[in-house]
C-alpha positions in Angstrom: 0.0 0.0 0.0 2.8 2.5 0.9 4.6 1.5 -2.3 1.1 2.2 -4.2 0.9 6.0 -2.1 4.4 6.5 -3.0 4.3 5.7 -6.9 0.7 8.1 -6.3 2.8 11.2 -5.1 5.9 10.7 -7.7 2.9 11.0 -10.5 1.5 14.0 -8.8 4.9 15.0 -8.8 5.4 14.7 -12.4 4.0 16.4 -15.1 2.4 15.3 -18.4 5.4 15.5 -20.1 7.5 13.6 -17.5 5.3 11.0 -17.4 5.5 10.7 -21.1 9.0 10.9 -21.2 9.1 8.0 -18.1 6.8 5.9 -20.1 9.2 5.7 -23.1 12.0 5.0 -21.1 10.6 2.0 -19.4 9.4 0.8 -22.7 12.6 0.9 -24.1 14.1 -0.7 -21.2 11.4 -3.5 -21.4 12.9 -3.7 -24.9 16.1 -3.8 -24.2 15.8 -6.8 -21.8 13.6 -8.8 -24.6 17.0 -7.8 -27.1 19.2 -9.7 -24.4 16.6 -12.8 -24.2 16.8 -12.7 -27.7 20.5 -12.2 -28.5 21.3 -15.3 -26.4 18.2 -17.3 -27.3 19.5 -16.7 -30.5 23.0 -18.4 -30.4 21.0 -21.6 -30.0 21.1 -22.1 -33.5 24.2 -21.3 -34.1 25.6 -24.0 -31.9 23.7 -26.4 -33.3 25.3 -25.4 -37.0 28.6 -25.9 -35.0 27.6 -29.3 -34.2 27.7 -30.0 -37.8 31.0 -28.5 -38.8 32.9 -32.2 -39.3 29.8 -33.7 -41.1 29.1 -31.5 -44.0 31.3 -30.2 -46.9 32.9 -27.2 -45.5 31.9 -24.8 -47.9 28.1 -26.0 -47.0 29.3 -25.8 -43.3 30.7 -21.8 -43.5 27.9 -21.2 -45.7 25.3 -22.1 -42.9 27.1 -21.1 -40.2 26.8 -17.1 -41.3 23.4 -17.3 -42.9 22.2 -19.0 -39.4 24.0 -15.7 -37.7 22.8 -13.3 -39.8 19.1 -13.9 -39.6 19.5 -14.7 -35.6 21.5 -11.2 -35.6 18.7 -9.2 -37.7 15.7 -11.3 -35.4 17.3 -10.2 -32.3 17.3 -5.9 -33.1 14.0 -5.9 -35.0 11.8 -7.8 -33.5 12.1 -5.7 -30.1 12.6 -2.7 -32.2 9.1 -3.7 -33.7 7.4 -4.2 -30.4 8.6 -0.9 -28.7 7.2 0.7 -31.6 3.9 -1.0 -31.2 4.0 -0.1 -27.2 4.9 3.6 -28.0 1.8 3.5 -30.8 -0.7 2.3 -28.5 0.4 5.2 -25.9 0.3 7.7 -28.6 3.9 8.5 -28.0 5.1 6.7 -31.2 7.7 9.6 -33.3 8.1 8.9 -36.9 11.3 7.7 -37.8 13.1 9.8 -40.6 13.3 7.6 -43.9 13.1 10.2 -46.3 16.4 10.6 -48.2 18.1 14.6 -47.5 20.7 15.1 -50.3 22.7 17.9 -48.9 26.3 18.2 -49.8 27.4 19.5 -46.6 25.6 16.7 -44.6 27.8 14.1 -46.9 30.8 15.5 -44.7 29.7 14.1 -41.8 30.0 10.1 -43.4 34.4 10.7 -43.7 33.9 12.9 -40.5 32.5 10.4 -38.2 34.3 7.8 -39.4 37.5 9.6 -39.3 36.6 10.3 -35.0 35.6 6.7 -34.1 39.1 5.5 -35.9 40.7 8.3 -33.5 38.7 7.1 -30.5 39.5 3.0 -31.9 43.6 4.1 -31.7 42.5 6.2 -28.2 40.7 2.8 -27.1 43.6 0.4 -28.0 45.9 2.8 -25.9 43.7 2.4 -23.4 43.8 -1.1 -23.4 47.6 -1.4 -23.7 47.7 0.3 -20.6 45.8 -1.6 -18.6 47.1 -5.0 -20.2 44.0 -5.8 -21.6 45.4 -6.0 -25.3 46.6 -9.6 -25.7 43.4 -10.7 -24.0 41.2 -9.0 -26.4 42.9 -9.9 -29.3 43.2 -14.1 -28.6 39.2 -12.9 -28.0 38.5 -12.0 -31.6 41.5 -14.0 -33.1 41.2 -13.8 -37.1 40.7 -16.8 -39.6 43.9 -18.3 -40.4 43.4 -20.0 -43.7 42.8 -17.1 -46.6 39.3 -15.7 -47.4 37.6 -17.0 -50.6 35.3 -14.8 -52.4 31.8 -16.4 -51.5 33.2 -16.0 -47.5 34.2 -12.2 -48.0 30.8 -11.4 -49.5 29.2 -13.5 -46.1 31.3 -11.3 -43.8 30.4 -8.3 -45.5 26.8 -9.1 -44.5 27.1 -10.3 -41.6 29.5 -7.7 -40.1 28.6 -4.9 -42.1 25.4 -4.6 -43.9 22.7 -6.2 -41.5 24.5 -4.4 -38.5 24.3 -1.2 -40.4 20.6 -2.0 -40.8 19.3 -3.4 -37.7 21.2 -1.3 -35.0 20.3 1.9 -36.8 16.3 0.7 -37.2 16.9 -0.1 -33.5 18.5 3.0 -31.8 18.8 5.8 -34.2 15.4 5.5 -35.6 13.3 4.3 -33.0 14.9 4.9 -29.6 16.6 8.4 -30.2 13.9 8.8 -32.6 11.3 8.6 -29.6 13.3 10.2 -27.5 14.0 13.9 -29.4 11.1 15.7 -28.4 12.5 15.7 -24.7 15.4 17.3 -26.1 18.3 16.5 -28.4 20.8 16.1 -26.1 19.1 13.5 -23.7 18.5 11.8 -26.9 21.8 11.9 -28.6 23.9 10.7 -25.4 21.3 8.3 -24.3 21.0 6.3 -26.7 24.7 6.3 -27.5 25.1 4.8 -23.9 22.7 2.4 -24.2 24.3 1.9 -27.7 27.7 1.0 -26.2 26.4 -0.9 -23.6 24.5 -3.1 -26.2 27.9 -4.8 -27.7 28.5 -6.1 -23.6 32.0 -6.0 -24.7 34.1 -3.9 -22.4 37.1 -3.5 -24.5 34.8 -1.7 -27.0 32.9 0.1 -24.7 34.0 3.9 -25.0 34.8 3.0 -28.8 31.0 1.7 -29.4 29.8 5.0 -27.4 31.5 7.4 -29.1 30.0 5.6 -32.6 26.7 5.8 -31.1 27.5 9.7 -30.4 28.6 10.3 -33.8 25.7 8.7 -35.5 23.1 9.8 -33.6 24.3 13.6 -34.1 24.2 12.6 -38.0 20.6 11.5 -37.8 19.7 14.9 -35.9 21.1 16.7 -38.3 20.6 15.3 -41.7 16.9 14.6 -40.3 17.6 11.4 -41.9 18.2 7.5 -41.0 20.0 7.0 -43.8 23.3 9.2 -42.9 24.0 7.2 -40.2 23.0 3.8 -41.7 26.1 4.6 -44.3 28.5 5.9 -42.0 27.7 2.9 -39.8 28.0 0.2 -43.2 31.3 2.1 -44.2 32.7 1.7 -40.3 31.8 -1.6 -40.9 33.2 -2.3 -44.2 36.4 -1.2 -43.5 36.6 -3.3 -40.7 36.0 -6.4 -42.9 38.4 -5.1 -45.5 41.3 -4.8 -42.7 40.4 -8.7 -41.6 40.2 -10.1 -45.0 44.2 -7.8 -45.9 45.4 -9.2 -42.4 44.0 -12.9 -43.6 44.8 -12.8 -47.2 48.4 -10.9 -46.7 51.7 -10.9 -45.4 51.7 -9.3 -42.0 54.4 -6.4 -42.8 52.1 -5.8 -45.6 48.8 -5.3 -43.9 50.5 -3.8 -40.8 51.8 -0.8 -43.2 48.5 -0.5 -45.6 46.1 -0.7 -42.2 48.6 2.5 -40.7 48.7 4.3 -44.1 44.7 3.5 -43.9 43.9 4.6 -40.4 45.7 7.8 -40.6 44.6 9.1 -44.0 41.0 8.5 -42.4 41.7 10.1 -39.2 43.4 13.3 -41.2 40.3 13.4 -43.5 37.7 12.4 -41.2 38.4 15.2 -38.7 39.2 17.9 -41.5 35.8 17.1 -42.7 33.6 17.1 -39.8 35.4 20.5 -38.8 34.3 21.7 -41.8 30.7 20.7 -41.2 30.6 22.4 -38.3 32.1 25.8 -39.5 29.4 25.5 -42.7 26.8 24.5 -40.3 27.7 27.4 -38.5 27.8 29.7 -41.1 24.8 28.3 -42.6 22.7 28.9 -39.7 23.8 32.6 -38.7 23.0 33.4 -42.7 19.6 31.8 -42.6 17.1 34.9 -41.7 19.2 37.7 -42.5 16.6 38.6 -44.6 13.8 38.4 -42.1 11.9 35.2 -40.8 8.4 36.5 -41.9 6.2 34.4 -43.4 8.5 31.3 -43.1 9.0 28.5 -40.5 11.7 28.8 -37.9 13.6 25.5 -37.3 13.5 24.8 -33.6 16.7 25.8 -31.6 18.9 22.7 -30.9 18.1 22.9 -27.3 14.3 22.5 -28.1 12.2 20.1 -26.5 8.5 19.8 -27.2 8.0 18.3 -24.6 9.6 20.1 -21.3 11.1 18.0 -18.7 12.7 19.6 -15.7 16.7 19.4 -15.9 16.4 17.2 -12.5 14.3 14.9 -13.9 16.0 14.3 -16.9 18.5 11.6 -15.9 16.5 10.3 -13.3 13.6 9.1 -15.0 16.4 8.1 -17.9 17.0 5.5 -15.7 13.5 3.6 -15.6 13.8 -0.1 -13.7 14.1 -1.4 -17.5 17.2 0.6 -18.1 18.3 0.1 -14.8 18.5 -3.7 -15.0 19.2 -4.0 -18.5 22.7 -1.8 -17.7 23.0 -4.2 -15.0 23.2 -7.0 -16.9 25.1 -5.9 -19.1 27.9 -4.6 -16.4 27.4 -8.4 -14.7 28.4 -9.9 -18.7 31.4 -7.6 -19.3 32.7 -7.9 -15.5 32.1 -12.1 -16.4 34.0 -12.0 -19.3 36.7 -9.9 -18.0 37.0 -12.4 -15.3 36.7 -15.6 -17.4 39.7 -13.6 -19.9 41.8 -12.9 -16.8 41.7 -16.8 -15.5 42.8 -18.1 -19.1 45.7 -15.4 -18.9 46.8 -16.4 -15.3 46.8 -19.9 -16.3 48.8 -19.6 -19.3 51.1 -17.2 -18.2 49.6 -13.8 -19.6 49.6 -10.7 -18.7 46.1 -9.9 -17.9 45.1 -8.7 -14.3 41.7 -8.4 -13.1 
């Protein structure tokens, strides 16, 4: 009963808007949680395609193996991207999520500009990790193929690591959950979904590298106004990622060591020239905008606009819903496990690693 008073008084507390902004937070947390069920329910299959590894050609074996993978992957972002959308719907708090196509020339500079920052934040995140002796672990973690990529298993890799990520996490948390999130403000939609973003991939060595990507993208789809922009600079991420495994696999080693360096600082140099250049246009662009007068034509909201007002106080703390809260708890309780599990191997055989 005293609970049932006390949740009484928060909702007196709370305004219209607050309780709005609650409601799709612990909706999304909900989601989040089914995504979790999912994501391991979803490895079932894949260990049973393991099973069948020394039985079948192993062309048909690889074959299966990354089909099975990708449509577990894509089942297990939009299927609770699907039903959050349908919860949000039936509240009447469902946004539209932005699939019209913006061709804007200055927008393109934020694809090479966010991609140039997350390969900063990648070197900044392997430093990191060097530092704390966490780089050896990592790397045995997601050890490459040894034998040479064939065509067919490139194309498979492409899909699997780039294209149906690029799709699914950006139908997930750009368009639905930031999406759903904007008209409490930009910047509580920008950062919180990039956080919960980060904390999706439960992989701690990735964690401020994800983040940052989440960052990065979500600012694209704010300001293109556009899913798209950050679907491509997600698949290009992606995609380069796949072509340094397949040159690491398919190369010498001095060889891919020099084209991945030659790679990753072109990218940076460009990346960062470019996105600085998208904010001094963006700038420019919006100081120039009514210097003829705004009569007669429609402002553009501020970027600090919410249409829906919720009280700076309240902003984090309703963020973190009992959805969100267990779901990052979870999540923590994974990475803190695998850490752990990483650390024992190492101690056995002599690594390096210290938990």
């Amino acid at each position: 009963m005293r609970l049932l008073l006390g949740e009484m008084k928060n909702n007196i507390k709370l305004n219209a808007d607050e309780r709005a902004y609650r409601s799709v937070l612990n909706y999304t947390g909900i989601c989040l949680l089914i995504f979790l069920v999912l994501i391991n329910v979803m490895a079932v299959p894949s260990a049973i395609v393991e099973l069948l590894e020394n039985i079948m050609p192993y062309e048909m074996y690889y074959t299966l193996s990354q089909i099975t993978e990708i449509i577990t992957y894509l089942a297990s972002f939009i299927v609770p991207a699907l039903i959050l959308r349908r919860f949000l719907k039936r509240k009447g708090l469902l946004q539209p999520m932005n699939l019209e196509f913006r061709a804007s020339g200055a927008a393109w500079l934020l694809v090479p500009g966010a991609i140039g920052i997350n390969f900063g934040v990648s070197y900044l995140n392997s430093l990191l990790m060097s530092a704390f002796g966490l780089t050896d672990a990592y790397s045995d973690m997601v050890a490459m193929s040894e034998q040479p990529y064939e065509p067919y298993q490139i194309l498979l890799l492409f899909l699997l690591i780039a294209l149906v990520p690029a799709i699914c996490e950006e139908f997930f948390f750009r368009g639905t959950i930031l999406a759903n999130l904007l008209p409490f403000g930009q910047g509580i939609a920008i950062i919180g979904s990039a956080v919960l973003f980060g904390l999706m991939h439960q992989n701690p060595y990735q964690l401020l590298y994800t983040t940052v990507a989440g960052l990065m993208m979500g600012y694209a789809y704010v300001k293109t106004r556009s899913i798209w922009y950050p679907t491509v600079i997600h698949l290009c991420n992606n995609s380069l990622a796949v072509l340094q495994e397949v040159i690491y696999t398919n190369g010498t080693e001095a060889m891919a060591n020099a084209f991945v360096l030659v790679m990753n600082v072109i990218m940076m140099i460009v990346g960062f020239g470019c996105f600085a250049a998208y904010l001094v246009i963006d700038a420019d662009k919006g100081k120039k905008k009514y210097d003829g007068g705004s009569f007669g034509r429609a402002i553009e909201p501020d970027e600090g606009y919410a249409q829906r007002e919720v009280r700076p106080e309240n902003k984090i703390r309703l963020f973190f819903s009992a959805g969100i809260i267990v779901f990052v708890v979870l999540v923590a309780l994974s990475m803190l496990l695998l850490m752990a599990i990483l650390g024992l191997l190492y101690a056995e055989n002599g690594g390096t690693l210290s938990i």
